[in-house]
PyMOL CGO cylinders between C-alpha atoms (Angstrom):
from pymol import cmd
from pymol.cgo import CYLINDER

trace = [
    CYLINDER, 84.69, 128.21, 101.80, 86.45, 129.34, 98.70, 0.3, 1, 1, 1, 1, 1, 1,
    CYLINDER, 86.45, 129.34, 98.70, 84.08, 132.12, 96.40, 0.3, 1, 1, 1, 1, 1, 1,
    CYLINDER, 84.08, 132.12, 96.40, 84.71, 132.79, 92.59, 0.3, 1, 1, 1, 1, 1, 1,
    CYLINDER, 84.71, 132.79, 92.59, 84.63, 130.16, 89.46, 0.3, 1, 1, 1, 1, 1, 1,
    CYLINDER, 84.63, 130.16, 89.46, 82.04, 127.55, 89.55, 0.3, 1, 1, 1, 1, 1, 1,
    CYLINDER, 82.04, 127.55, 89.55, 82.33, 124.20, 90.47, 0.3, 1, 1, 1, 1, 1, 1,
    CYLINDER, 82.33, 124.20, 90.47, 82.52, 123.37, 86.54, 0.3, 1, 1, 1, 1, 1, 1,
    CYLINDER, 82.52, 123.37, 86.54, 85.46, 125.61, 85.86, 0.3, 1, 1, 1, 1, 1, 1,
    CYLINDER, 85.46, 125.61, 85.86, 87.44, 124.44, 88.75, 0.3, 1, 1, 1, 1, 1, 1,
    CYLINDER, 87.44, 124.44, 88.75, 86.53, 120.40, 87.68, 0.3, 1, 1, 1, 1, 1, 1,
    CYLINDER, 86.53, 120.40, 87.68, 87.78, 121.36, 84.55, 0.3, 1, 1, 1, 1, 1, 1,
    CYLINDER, 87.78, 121.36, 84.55, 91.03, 123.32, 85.83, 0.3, 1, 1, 1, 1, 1, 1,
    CYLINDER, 91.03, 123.32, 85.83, 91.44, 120.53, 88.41, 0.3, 1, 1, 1, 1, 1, 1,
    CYLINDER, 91.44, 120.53, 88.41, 90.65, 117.75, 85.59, 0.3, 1, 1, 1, 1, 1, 1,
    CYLINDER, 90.65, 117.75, 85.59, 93.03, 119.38, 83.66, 0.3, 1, 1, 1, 1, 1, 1,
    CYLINDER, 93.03, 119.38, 83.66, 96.01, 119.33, 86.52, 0.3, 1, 1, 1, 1, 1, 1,
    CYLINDER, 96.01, 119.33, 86.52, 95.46, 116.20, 86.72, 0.3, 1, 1, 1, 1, 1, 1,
    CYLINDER, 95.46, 116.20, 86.72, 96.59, 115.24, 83.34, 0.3, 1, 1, 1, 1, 1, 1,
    CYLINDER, 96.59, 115.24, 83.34, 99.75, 116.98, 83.59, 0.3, 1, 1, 1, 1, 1, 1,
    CYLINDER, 99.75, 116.98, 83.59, 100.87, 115.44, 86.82, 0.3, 1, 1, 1, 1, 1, 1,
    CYLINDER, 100.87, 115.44, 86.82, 99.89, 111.96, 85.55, 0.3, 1, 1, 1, 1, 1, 1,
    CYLINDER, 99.89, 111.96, 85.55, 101.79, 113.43, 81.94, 0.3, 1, 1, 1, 1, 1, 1,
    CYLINDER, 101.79, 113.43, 81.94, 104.91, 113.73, 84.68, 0.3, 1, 1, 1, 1, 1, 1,
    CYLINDER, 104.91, 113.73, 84.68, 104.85, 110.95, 86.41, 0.3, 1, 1, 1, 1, 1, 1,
    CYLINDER, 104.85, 110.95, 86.41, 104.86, 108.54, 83.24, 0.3, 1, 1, 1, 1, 1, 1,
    CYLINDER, 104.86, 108.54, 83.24, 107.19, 110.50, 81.88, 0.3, 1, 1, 1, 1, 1, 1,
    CYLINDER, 107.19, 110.50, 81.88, 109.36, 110.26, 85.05, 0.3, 1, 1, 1, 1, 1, 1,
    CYLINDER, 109.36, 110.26, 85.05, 108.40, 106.65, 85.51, 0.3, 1, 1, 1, 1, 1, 1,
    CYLINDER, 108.40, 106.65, 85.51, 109.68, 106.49, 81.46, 0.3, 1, 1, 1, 1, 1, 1,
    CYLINDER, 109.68, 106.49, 81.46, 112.68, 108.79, 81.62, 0.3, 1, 1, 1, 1, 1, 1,
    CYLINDER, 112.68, 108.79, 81.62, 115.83, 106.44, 79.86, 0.3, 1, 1, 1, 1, 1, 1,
    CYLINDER, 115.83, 106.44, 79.86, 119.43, 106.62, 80.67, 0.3, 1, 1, 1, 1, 1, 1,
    CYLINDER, 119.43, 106.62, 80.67, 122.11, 105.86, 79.21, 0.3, 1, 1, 1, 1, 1, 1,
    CYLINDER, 122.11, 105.86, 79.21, 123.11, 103.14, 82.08, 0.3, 1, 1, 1, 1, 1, 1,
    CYLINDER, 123.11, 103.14, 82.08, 119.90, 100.87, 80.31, 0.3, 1, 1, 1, 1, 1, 1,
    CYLINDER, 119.90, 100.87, 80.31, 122.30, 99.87, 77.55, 0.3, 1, 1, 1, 1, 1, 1,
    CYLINDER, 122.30, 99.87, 77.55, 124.55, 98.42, 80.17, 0.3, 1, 1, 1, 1, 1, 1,
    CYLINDER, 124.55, 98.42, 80.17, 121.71, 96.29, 81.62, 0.3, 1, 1, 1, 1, 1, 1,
    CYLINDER, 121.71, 96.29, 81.62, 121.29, 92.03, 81.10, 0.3, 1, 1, 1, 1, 1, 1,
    CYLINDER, 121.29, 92.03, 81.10, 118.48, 91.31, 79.35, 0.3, 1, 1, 1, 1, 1, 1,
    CYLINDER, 118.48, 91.31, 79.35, 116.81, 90.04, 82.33, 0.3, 1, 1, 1, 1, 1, 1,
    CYLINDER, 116.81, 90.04, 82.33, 117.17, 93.35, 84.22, 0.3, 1, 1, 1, 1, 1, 1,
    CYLINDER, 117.17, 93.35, 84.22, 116.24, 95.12, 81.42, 0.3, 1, 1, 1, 1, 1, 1,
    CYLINDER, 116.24, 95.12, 81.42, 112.78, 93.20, 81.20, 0.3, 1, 1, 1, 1, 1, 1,
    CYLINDER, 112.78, 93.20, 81.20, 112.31, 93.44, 85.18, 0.3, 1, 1, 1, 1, 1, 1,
    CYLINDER, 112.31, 93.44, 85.18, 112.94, 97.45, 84.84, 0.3, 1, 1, 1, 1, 1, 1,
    CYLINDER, 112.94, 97.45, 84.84, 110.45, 97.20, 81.64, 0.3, 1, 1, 1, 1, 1, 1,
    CYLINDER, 110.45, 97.20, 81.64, 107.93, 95.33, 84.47, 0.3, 1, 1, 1, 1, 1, 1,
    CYLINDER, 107.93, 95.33, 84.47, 108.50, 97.51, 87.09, 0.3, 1, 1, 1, 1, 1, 1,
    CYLINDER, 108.50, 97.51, 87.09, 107.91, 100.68, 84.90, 0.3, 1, 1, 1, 1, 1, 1,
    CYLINDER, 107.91, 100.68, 84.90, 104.67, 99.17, 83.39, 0.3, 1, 1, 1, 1, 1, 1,
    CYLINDER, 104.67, 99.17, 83.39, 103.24, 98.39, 86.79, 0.3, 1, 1, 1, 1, 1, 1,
    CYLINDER, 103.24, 98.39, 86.79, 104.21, 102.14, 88.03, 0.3, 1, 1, 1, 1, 1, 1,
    CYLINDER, 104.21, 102.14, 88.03, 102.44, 103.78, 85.14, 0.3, 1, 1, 1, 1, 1, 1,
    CYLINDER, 102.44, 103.78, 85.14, 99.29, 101.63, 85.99, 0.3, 1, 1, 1, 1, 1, 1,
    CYLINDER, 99.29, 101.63, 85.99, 99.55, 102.85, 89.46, 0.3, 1, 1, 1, 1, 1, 1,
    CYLINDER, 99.55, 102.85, 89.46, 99.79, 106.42, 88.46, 0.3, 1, 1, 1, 1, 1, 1,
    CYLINDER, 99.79, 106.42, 88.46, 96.79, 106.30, 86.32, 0.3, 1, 1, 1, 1, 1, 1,
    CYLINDER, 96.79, 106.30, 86.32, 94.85, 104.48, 88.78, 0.3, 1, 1, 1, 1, 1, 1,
    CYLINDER, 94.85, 104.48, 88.78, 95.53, 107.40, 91.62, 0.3, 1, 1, 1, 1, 1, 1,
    CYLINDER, 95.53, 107.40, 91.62, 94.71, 110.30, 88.74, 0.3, 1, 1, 1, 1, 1, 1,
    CYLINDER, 94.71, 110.30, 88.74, 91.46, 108.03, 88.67, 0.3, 1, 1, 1, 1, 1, 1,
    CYLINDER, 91.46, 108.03, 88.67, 90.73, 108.19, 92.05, 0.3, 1, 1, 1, 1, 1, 1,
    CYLINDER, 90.73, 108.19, 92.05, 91.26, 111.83, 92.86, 0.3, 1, 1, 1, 1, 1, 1,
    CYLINDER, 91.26, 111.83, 92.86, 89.02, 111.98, 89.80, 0.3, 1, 1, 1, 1, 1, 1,
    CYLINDER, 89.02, 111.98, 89.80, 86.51, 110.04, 91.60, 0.3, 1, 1, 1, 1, 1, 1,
    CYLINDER, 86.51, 110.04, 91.60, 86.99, 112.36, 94.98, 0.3, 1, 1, 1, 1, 1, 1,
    CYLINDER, 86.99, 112.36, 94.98, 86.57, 115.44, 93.01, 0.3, 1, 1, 1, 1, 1, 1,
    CYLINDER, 86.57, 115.44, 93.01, 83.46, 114.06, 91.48, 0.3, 1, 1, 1, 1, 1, 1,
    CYLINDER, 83.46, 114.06, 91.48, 82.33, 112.90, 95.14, 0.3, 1, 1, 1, 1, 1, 1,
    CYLINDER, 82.33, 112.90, 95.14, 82.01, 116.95, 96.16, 0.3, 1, 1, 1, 1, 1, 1,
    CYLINDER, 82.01, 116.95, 96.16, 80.54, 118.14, 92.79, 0.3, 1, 1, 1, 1, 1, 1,
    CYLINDER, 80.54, 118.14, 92.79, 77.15, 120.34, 93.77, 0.3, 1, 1, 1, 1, 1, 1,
    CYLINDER, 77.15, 120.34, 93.77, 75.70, 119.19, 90.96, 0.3, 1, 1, 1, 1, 1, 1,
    CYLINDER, 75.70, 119.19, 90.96, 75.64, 115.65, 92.03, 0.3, 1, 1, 1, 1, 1, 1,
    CYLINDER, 75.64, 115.65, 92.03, 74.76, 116.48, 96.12, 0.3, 1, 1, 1, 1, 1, 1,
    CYLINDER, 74.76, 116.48, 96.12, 71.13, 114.84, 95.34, 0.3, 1, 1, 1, 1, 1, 1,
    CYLINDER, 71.13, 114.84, 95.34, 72.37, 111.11, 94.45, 0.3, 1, 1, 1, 1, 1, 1,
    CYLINDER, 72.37, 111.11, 94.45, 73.24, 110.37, 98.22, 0.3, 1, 1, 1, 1, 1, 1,
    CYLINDER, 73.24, 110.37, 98.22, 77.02, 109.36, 98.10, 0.3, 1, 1, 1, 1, 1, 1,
    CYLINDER, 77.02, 109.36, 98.10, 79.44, 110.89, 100.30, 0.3, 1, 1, 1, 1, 1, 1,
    CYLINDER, 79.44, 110.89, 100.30, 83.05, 110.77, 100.05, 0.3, 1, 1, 1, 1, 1, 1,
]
cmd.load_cgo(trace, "trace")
């Protein structure tokens, strides 16, 4: 068992983590090159697709790991659930 900052703090730290690797992975998932202006239309629009369904994705894992962290909070032990 780790000792030091209360749960709070590390939420926050954690929370705040968080945000930065979902920050990087839609800037990743983003990230334009120049081969885009060499693309049909068509590919162009499926990349588009494919780039809107990954940033979904990404935010929907940052969710859930926000929902796991919130799973162990002390503060919440009397409500019953369990991760």
């Amino acid at each position: 068992m780790a000792y030091g900052n209360s749960f709070a703090d590390m939420h926050q730290d954690i929370c705040g983590h968080l945000k930065v690797a979902l920050n990087g992975l839609v800037t990743g998932t983003w990230f334009a090159t120049g081969d885009e202006h060499n693309m049909s239309d068509s590919a162009f629009a499926d990349l588009k697709t494919r780039r809107i369904t990954a940033t979904r994705e990404a935010e929907e894992l940052i969710a859930q790991a926000l929902k796991r962290l919130d799973q162990v909070n002390p503060d919440h032990a009397s409500n019953g659930s369990k991760g």
